[in-house]
C-alpha positions as CSV (number, residue, x, y, z in Angstrom):
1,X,0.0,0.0,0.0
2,X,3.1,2.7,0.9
3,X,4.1,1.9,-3.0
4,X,0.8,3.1,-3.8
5,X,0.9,6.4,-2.1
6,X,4.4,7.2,-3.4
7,X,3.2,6.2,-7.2
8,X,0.4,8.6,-6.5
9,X,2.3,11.7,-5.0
10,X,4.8,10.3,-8.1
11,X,2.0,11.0,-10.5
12,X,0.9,14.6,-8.6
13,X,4.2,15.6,-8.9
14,X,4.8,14.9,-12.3
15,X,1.6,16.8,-13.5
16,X,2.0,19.8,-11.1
17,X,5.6,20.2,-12.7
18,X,4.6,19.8,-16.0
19,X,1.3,21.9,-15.7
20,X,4.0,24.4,-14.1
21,X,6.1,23.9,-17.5
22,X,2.9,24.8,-19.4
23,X,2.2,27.9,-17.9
24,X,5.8,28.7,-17.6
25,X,5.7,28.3,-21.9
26,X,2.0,30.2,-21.6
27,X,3.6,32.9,-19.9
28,X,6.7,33.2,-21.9
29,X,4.9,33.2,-25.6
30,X,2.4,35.7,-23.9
31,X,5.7,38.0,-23.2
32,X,7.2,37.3,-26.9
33,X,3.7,38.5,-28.3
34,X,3.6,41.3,-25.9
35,X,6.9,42.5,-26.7
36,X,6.2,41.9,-30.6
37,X,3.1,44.2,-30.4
38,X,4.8,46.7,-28.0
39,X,7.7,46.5,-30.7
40,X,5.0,46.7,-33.6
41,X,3.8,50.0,-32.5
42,X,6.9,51.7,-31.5
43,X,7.8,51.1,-35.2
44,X,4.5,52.4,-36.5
45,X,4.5,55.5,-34.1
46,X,8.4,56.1,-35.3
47,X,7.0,56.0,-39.1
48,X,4.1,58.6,-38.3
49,X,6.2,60.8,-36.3
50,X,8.7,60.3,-39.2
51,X,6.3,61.4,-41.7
52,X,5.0,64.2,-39.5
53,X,8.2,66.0,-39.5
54,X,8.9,65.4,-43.3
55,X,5.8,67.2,-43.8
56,X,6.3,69.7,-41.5
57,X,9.9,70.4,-42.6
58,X,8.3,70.1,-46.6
59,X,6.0,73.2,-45.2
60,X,8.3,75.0,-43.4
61,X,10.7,74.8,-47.0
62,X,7.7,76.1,-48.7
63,X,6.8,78.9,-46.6
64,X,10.5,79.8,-46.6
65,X,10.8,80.0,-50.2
66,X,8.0,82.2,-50.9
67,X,9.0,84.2,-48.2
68,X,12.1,84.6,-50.0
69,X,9.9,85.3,-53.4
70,X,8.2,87.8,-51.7
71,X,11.4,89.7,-51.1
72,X,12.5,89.9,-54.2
73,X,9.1,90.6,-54.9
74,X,9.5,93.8,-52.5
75,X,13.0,94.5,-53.9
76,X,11.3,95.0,-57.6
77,X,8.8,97.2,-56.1
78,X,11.3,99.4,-54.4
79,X,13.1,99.7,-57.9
80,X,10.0,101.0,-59.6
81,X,9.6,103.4,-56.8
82,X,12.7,104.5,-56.8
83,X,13.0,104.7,-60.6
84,X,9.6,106.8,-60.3
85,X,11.1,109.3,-58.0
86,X,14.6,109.6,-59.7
87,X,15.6,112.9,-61.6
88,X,15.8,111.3,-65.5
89,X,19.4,112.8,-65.6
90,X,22.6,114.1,-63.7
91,X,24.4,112.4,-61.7
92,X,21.6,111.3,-59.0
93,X,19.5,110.2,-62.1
94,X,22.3,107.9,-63.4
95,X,23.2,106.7,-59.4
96,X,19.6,106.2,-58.8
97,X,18.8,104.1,-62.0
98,X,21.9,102.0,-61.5
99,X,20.6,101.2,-57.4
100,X,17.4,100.3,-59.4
101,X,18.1,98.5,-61.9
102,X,20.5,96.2,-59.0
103,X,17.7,96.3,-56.9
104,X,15.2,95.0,-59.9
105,X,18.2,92.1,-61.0
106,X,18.4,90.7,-56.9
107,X,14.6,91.0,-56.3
108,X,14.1,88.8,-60.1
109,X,16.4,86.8,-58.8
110,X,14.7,85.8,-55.6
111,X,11.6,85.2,-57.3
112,X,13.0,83.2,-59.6
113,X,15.6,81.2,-57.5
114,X,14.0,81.0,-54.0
115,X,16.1,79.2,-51.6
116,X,16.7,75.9,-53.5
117,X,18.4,77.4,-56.2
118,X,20.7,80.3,-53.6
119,X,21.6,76.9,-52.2
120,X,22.9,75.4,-55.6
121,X,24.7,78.7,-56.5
122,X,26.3,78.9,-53.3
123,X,27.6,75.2,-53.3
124,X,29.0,76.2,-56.6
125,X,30.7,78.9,-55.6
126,X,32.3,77.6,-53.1
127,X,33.4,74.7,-55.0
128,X,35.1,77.5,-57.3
129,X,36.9,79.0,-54.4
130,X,37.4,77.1,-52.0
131,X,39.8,79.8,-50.1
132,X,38.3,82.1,-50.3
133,X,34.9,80.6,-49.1
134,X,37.1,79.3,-45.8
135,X,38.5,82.7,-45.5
136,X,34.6,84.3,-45.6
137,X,33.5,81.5,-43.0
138,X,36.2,82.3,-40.8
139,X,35.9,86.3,-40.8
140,X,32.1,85.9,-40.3
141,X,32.4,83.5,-37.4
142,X,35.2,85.7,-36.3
143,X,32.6,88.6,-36.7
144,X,29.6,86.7,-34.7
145,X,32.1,85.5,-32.1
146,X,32.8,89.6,-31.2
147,X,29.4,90.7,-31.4
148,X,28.0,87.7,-29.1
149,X,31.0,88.0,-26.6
150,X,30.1,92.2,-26.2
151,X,26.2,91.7,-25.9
């Protein structure tokens, strides 16, 4: 009878450890899924906020570049005022239809350019001259540098 008990706590045991090992497996694919959706939707909420700031930084690009057209759009205005008000000759007529007619080429070429195409002309410039665009970096950081360290 004692063999029987032993066969029969034997038996207990064996199916509490293994229900134990079936809940422990429950438990751990219930944390891999968990973690794979938790994983899931940090990946999605990356790709909106990803997209959010594309499309802010798409807008902000925009609104720069017609501000920039509107300036040149402003400098062609002040051309024709100044061109209006301008002796037609002597020597103020001749300085204030040269300021004008500058002012009428950089205001056509901000409305024409924007800031994309500033950017390409720069870049090319400085692949021309190379010096020199160091030397102009380091005289206007120089130049920041002292008006910073005074304010």
């Amino acid at each position: 009878m004692p063999n029987t008990n032993i066969n029969a706590n034997k038996n207990t045991g064996e199916n509490l450890a293994g229900q134990a090992a079936h809940a422990a497996t429950d438990v751990k694919d219930k944390a891999k899924d968990a973690a794979s959706t938790v994983a899931d939707k940090a990946r999605d909420m990356a790709g909106q906020a990803t997209d959010k700031a594309r499309d802010i930084a798409g807008d902000v690009g925009r609104k720069a570049g017609d501000a920039v057209g509107a300036a040149g759009h402003g400098l062609r205005s002040a051309a024709e005022a100044i061109r209006g008000h301008s002796p037609d000759s002597g020597m103020l007529g001749t300085a204030s239809s040269r300021v004008a007619d500058a002012l009428d080429r950089g205001g056509r070429y901000l409305e024409e350019e924007k800031l994309s195409g500033m950017a390409e002309d720069v870049t090319d410039l400085v692949r021309r001259y190379p010096i020199p665009a160091i030397l102009v970096g380091f005289g206007l950081g120089f130049f920041v540098a002292r008006t910073v360290s005074r304010g």
